[in-house]
C-alpha positions as CSV (number, residue, x, y, z in Angstrom):
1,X,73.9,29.5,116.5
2,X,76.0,30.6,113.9
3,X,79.8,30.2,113.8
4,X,80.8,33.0,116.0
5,X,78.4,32.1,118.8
6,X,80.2,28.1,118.6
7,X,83.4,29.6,119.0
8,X,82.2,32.3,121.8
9,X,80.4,28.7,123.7
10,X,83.4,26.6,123.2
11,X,85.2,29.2,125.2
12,X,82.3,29.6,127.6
13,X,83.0,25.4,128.2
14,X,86.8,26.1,128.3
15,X,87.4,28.4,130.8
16,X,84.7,26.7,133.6
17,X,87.0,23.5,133.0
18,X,90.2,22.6,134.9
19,X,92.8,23.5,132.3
20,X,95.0,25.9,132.9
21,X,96.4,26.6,129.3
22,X,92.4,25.8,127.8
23,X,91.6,28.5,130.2
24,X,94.2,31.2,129.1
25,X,93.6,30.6,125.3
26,X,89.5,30.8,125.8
27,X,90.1,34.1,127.5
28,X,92.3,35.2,125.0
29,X,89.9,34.3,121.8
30,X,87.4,35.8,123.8
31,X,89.1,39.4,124.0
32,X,89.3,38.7,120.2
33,X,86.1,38.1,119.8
34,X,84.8,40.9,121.7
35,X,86.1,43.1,119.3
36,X,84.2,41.6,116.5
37,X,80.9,43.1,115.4
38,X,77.8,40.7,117.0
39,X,79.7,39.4,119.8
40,X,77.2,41.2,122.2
41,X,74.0,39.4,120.2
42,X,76.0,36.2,120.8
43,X,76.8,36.3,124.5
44,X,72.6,37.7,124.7
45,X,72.3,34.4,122.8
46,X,73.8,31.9,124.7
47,X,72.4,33.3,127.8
48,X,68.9,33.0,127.3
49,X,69.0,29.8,125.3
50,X,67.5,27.1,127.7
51,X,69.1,24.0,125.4
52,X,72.7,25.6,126.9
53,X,74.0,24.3,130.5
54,X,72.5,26.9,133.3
55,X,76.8,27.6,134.1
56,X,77.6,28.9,130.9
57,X,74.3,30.7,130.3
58,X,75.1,32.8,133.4
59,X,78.3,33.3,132.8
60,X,77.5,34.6,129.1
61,X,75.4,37.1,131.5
62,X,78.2,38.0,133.4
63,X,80.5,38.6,130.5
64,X,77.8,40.6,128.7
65,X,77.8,42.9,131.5
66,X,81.2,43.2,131.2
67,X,81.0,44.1,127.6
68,X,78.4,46.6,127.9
69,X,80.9,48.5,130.5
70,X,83.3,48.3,127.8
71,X,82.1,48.6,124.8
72,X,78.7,50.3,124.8
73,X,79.4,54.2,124.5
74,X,82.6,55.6,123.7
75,X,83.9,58.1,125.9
76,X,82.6,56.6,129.1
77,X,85.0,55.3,132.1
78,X,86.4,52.5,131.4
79,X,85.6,52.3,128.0
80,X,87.5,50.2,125.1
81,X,87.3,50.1,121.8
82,X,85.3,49.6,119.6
83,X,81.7,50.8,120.3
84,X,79.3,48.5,120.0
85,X,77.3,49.5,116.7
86,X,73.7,50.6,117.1
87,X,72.2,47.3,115.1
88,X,73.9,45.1,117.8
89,X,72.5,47.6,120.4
90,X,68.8,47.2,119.1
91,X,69.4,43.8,119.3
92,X,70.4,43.3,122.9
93,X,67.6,45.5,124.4
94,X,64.7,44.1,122.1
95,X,66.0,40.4,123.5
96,X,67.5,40.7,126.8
97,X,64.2,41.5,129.1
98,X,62.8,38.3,128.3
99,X,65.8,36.5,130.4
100,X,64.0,38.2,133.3
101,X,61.4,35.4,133.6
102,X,64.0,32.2,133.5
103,X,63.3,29.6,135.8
104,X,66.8,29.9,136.9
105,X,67.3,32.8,139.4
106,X,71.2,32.9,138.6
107,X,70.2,33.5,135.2
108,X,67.3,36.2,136.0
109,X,70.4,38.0,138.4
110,X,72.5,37.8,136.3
111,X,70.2,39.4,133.0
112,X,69.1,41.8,135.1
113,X,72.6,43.2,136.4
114,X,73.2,43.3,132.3
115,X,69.6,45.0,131.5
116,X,70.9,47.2,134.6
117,X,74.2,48.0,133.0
118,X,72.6,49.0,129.5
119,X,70.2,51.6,131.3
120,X,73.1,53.3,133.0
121,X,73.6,54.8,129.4
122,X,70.3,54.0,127.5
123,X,67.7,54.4,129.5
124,X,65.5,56.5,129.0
125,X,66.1,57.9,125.6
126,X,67.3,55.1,123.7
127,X,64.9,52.5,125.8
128,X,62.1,54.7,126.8
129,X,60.0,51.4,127.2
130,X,62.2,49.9,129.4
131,X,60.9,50.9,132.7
132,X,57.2,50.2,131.3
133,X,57.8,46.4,130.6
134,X,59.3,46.1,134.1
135,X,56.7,48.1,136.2
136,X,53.8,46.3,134.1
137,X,55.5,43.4,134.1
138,X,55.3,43.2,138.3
139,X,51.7,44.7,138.5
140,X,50.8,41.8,136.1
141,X,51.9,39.1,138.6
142,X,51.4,36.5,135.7
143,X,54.4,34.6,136.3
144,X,56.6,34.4,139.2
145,X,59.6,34.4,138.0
146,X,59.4,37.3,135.6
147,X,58.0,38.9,138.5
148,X,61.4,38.6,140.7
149,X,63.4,39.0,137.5
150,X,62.0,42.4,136.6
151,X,62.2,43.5,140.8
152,X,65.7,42.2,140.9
153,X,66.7,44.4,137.5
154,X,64.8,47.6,139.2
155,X,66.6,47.3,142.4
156,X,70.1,46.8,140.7
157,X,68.9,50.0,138.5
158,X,68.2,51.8,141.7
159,X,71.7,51.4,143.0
160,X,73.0,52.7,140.1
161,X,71.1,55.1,139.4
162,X,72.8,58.7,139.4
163,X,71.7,61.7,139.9
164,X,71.9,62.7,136.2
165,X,69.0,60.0,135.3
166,X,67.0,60.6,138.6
167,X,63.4,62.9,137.4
């Protein structure tokens, strides 16, 4: 990973750890480095590497939830800057789905509450093959755990969908 993903894991491994003032300062360099362009690819990074510790995998989930509610399109509630740029974007969607068939099933939750998050504003125009991959992905039945990963994504979706996205 390159230098901003250490940094981003470092604070990943500080703030599960029992120090108070570690904690505080990992938080902080993390709102930092959510600012920074890439930070999104990074937290997509560390959570479907399999040579990171299953904790901070799903917790780089979690936070890149949390980051697409901020960060993803300007304009929306609760958005901050700045936007995450399209590159970044491309990047997330083309890698996240395949955290859908981890062996773990806190890490297949946790990816699919993210890929869940993304399609409240993406899907379907800016990732029409989104709900492709996960229907074909169940009728497959190839491997279990993608198979619970992609229903667990489509039933998060489902409670978010609005009626704006419904056909």
């Amino acid at each position: 990973m390159m230098e901003q993903g250490q940094r981003v894991l470092q604070c990943l491994q500080h703030i599960q750890g029992a120090n108070p003032e570690a904690i505080k300062a990992a938080e902080a360099q993390l709102t930092v480095e959510s600012q920074q362009p890439g930070y999104g690819v990074v937290l997509c990074q560390i959570a479907l590497s399999t040579q990171v510790a299953a904790h901070l995998r799903q917790l780089a989930a979690v936070l890149l939830k949390q980051y697409v509610r901020q960060h993803w399109v300007e304009g929306e509630r609760g958005f901050q800057p700045p936007e995450t740029n399209e590159q970044d974007k491309q990047q997330i969607r083309q890698a996240l789905p395949a955290g859908l068939a981890d062996a773990d099933s806190k890490i297949r939750t946790a990816v699919g509450m993210a890929i869940a998050a993304i399609a409240n504003w993406d899907w379907p125009q800016a990732w029409p093959g989104l709900m492709d991959y996960l229907v074909n992905s169940i009728k497959d039945r190839k491997d279990a755990n993608l198979l619970m990963g992609c229903l667990r994504c489509l039933g998060v979706m489902a409670s978010d969908l609005d009626s704006e996205q419904a056909p």
